[in-house]
C-alpha positions in Angstrom: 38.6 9.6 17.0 35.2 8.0 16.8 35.9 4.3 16.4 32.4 2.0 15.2 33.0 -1.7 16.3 29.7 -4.2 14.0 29.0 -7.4 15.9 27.2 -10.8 14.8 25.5 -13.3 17.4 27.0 -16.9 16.8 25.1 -19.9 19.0 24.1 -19.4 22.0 23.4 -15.3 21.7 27.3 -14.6 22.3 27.7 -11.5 21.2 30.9 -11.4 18.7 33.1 -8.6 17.1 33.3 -8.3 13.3 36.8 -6.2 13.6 39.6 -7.9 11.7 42.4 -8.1 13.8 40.1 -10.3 16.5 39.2 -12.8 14.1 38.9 -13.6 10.5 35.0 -13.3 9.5 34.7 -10.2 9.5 35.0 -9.5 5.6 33.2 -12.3 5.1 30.0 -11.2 6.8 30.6 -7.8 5.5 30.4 -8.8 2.3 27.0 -10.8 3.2 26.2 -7.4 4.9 26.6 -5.3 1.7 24.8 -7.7 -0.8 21.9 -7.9 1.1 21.6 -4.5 2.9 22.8 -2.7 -0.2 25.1 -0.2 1.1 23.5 -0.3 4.8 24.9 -2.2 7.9 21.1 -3.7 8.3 20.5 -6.9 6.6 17.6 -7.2 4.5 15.2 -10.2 5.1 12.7 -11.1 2.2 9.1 -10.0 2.3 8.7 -13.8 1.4 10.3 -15.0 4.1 9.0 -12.7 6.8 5.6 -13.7 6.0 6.4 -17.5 7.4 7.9 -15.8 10.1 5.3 -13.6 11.5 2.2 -14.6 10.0 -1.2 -15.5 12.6 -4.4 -14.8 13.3 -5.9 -12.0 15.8 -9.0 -10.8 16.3 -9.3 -7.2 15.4 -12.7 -4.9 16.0 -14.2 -8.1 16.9 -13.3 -9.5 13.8 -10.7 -12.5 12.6 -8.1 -11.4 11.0 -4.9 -12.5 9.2 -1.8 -11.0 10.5 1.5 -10.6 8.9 4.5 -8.5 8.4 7.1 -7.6 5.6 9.5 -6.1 6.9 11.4 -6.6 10.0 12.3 -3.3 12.0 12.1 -0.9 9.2 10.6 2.2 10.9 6.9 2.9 9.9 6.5 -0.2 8.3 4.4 -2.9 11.0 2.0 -5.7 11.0 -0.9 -5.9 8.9 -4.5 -7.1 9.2 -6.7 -8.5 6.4 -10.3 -9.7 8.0 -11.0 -13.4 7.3 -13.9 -12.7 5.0 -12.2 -10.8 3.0 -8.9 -12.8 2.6 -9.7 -14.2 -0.7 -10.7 -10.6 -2.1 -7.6 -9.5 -1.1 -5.3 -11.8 -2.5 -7.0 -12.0 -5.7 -6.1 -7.8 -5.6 -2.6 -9.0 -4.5 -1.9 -11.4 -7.2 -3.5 -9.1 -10.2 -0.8 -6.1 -9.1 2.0 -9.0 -9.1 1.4 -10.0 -12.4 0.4 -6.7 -13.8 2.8 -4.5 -11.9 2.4 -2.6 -9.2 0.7 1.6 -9.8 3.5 3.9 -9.5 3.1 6.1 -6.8 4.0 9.5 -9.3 1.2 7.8 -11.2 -1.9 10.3 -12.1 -5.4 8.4 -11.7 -7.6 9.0 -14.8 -10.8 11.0 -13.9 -13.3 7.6 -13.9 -10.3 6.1 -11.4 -10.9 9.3 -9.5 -14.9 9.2 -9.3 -14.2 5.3 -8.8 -12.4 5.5 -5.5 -13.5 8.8 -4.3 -17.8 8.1 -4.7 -19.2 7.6 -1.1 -22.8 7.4 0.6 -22.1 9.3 3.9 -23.7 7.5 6.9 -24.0 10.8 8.9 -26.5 12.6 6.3 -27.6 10.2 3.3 -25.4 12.3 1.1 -23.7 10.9 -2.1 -20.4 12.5 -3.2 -17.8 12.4 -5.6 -14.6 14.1 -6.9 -13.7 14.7 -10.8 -10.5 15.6 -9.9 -7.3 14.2 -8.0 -5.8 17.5 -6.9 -5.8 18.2 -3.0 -7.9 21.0 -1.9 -10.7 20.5 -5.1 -14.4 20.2 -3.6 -16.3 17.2 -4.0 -19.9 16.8 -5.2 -22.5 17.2 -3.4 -26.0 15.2 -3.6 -28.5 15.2 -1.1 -29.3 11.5 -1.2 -28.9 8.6 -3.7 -32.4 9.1 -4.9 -31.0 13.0 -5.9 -28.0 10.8 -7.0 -29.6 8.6 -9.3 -31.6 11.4 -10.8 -28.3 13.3 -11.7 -26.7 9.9 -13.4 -30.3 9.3 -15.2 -30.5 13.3 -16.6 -26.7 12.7 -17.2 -27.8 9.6 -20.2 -30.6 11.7 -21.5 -28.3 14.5 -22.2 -25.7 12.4 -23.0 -25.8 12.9 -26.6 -26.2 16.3 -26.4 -23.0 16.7 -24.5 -20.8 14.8 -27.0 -22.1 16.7 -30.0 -21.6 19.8 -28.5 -17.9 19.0 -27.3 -17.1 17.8 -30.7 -18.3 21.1 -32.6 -16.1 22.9 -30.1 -13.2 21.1 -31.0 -13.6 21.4 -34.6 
């Protein structure tokens, strides 16, 4: 028989035992333990409150930053860095997504979200690229440099009209 004993700290770090029969709190803090961890022997402690906890500074790549955390000891979750100059960027991002809701992570990007976040000048070559489509695996575009780049967006307007008529014949 496999027997699993909880314990709290009280004081001084004395380690205590939540059975029944030693002492009386043990339903007590089990109930505490099951609001907050929801079913789990771990207890919860509010992003809000972790923040005061663990936030600082640190420099990172030479750079100040902001640190904070979330979460306490949930695995794969750890401290995070936001550089100085960009803290008021960053909250500004922060507080849009907490008063407009947070994106779904089953949620599917529209294709100007996907050329949005996926359009970058590599600093290896001078290429431009850009995907049209979320799906793992699709290729990106591929332009030689952002003057090719800016050539494509410019023949793009001229033939922009062209392009719509066309579609719309098709679907009628």
């Amino acid at each position: 028989m496999c027997r699993i004993m909880l314990y709290y700290k009280c004081g001084e770090g004395k380690a205590h035992n939540l059975e029944k029969s030693n002492n009386n709190y043990g339903e007590n803090i089990m109930s505490k333990i099951m609001l907050f961890g929801q079913n789990s022997e771990e207890v919860a402690i509010p992003a809000s409150d972790m923040l005061v906890k663990s936030a600082g500074f640190d420099y990172v790549s030479d750079q100040l930053c902001f640190i904070f955390s979330t979460s306490e000891g949930k695995r794969g979750y750890g401290k995070q860095a936001i550089p100085v100059q960009n803290l008021q960027a960053s909250f500004e991002v922060l507080s849009k997504a907490s008063d407009n809701g947070v994106m779904r992570d089953d949620y599917i990007p529209t294709t100007p979200e996907i050329i949005q976040n996926s359009i970058i000048l590599s600093s290896e070559d001078g290429s431009v690229r850009f995907k049209t489509q979320g799906d793992k695996g699709k290729k990106p575009t591929y332009f030689m440099s952002e003057t090719d780049f800016r050539g494509f967006v410019e023949n793009l307007g001229e033939l922009f009209p062209a392009i719509l008529e066309k579609a719309e014949s098709i679907k009628s």
